[in-house]
N, C-alpha and C positions, 0 to 999 in steps of 0.2 A: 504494500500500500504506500503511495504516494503521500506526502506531509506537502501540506502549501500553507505558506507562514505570511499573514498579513500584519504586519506588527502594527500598523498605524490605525488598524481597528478596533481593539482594545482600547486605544488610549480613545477614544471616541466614545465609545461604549462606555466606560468605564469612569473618563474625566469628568472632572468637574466644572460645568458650565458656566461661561465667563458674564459676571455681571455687564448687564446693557448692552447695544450693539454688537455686533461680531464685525457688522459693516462700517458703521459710524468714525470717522475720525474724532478720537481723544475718547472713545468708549473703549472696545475693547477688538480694534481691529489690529490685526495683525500686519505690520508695516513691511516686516522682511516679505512676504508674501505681498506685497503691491507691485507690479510692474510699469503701471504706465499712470499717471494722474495726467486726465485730460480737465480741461475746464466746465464743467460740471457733472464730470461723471470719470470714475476709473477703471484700470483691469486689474483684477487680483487673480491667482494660481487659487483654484479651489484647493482649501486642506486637505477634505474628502473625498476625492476625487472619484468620476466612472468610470475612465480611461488616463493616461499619461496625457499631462499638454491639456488637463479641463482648465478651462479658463472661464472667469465671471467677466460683465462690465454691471458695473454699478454706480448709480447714483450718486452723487456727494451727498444732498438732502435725503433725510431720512422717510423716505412717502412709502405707501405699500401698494399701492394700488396704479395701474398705467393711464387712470384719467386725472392725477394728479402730478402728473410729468408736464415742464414746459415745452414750448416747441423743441426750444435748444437739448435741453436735457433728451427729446427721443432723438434730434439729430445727431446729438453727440454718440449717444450709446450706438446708432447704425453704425456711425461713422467708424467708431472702437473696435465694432464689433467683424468688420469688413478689412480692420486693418488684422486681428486679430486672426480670419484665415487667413490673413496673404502670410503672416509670419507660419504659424503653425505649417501651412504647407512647405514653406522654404525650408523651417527649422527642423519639421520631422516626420515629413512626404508621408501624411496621413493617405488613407482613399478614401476618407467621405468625412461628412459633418453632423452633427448631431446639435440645433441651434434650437433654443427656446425658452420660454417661462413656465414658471408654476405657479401661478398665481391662487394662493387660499394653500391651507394644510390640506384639505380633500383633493388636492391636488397634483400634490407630492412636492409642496415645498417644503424643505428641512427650514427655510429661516421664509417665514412668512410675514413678516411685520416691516421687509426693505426687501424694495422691488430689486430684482437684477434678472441679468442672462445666461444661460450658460450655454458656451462654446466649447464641444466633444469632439476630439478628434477621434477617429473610427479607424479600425484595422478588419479587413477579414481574419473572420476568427479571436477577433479579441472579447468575444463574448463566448462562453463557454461554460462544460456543466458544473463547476464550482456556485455561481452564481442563480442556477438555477436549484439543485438538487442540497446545494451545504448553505448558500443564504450569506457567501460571502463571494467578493471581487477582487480578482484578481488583479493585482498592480504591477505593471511588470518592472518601471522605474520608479525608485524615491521620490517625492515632490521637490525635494533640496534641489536635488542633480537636474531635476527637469527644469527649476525655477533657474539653474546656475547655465543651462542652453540658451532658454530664452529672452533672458533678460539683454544679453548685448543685442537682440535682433529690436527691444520696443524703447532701448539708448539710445538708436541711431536719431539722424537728424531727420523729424518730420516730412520735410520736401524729399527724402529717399523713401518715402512709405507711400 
């Protein structure tokens, strides 16, 4: 029998829940995990991730819902979120994308109270029976080493994106 060891899911499972935002700046958002701050919205490396290379864009203001987004804020977050495959394709020649929201807990948002996106990069085959049949996901990279790829690609100078 095969062992498959997800260590970063225990600490999930088992951690202790950060008072206030996860998303918020000056709450309890994790900064080493920020990649890009755009002007009213940024991208952070999801903790949790469904595949290597899951990426959020999120809102600076704390809103939950998408009819409380400005013009600017939904343009920002396309904008982000468009720059966001050009990188992941360069950076880690996905074959497909997995874009969307979960808007409400019945929905399958883990943080439901701040709007955001998430951009999945796709492999065939990177879904598999672990996830189906044991209730756990396989991660085939650390977040660290993923976040240490793609950070020089969302440093570069804007007019090269």
């Amino acid at each position: 029998m095969d062992n498959i060891m997800a260590p970063g899911r225990m600490e999930y499972i088992r951690g202790k829940k950060p008072e206030g935002c996860i998303f918020c700046r000056g709450s309890a958002r994790e900064e080493n995990l920020v990649l890009r701050d755009g002007k009213s919205c940024y991208v952070m490396i999801n903790k949790y991730p469904y595949s290597s290379g899951h990426l959020l864009v999120i809102p600076f203001r704390h809103i939950c819902t998408i009819e409380e987004t400005t013009a600017e804020e939904k343009m920002e977050m396309m904008e982000l979120t468009g720059v966001c495959v050009r990188i992941l394709k360069e950076a880690l020649d996905p074959e497909g994308f997995n874009i969307g929201m979960n808007l409400g807990r019945v929905a399958g948002a883990g943080v439901d109270d701040h709007l955001h996106i998430h951009i999945v990069p796709r492999w065939l085959g990177d879904t598999n029976f672990a996830t189906v049949l044991g209730e756990v996901r396989v991660i085939p990279e650390d977040i660290v080493k993923t976040r240490n790829t793609l950070l020089p690609y969302f440093l570069r100078k804007r007019e090269e994106m």
